[in-house]
C-alpha positions in Angstrom: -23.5 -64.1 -9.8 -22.6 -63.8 -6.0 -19.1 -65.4 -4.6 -21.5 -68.0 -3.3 -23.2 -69.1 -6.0 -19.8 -69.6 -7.7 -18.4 -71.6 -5.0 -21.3 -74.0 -5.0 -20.4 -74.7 -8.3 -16.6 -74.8 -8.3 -17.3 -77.8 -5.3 -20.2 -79.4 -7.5 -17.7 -79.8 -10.3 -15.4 -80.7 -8.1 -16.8 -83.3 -6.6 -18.3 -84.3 -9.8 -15.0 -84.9 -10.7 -13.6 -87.0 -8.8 -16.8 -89.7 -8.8 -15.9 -89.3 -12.6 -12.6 -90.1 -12.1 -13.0 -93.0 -9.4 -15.3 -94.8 -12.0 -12.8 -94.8 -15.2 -10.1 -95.6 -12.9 -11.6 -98.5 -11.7 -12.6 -99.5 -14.8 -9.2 -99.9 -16.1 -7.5 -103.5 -16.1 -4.4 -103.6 -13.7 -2.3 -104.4 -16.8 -2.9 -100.6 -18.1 -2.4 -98.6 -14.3 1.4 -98.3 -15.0 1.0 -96.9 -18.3 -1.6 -94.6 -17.1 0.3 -93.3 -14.2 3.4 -93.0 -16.7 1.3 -90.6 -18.9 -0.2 -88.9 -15.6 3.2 -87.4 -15.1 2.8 -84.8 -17.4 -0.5 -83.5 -16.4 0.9 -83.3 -12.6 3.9 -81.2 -14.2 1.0 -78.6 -15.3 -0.7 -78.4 -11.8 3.0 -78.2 -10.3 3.2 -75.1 -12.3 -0.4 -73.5 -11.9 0.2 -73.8 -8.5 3.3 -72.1 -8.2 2.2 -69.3 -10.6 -0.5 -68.9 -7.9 1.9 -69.1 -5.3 3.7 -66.3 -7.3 0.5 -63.6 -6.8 1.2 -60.5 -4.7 -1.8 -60.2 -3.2 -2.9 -63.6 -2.0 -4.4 -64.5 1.1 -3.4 -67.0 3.6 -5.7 -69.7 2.2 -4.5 -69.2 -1.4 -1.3 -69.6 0.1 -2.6 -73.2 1.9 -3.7 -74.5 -1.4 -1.4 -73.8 -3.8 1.4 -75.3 -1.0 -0.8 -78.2 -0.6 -1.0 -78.6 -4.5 2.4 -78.5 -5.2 3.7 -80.3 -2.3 1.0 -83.6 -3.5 1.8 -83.0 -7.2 5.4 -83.0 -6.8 4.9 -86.5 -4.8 2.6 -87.6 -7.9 5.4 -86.9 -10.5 8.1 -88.6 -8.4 5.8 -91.5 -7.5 5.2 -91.8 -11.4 8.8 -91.7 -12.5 9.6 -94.4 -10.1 6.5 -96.8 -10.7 7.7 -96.3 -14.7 11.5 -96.9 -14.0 10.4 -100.0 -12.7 8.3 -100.8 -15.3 10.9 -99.8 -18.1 13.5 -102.5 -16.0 11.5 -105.3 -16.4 12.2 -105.0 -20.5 16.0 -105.0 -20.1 17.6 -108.3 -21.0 19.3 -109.7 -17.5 22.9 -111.3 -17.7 23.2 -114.6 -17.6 24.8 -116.0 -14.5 28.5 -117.3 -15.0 29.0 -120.9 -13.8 
């Protein structure tokens, strides 16, 4: 297979992808979205990684480099973003104190 062909596919999945993925997430009831994004966490941690692994390569070329800086920097603000949302969530279960007259 030529680099072309191969790059037509990599974007067709791609793409494929994310119509997948904008169709189950809208599917989900608002109730679930903080859960999910709780749970989402961990799979940002793995692209946080496989992109600096890539970063990591000695011979990479300045659009590698893009990417994988472009990966990390919106993973990273995907695993922060879902720490928050869930410490949030997690606060409205703690029992409040009761004001003092």
């Amino acid at each position: 297979m030529s680099h072309n062909t191969i790059l037509v596919f990599e974007v067709t999945i791609l793409v494929l992808a994310m119509f997948l993925g904008v169709e189950v997430i809208s599917k989900v009831p608002a109730l679930l979205h903080t859960p999910l994004m709780s749970g989402t966490n961990a799979i940002h941690g793995i692209v946080i990684v496989g992109a600096m692994i890539v970063l990591g390569l000695p011979h990479k070329g300045p659009f590698t480099w893009i990417i994988g800086f472009v990966a990390v920097v919106l993973a990273s603000a995907n695993v922060v973003g879902g720490f928050v949302v869930t410490d949030r969530m997690l606060e409205m279960f703690k029992k409040r104190d009761k004001p003092e007259k």
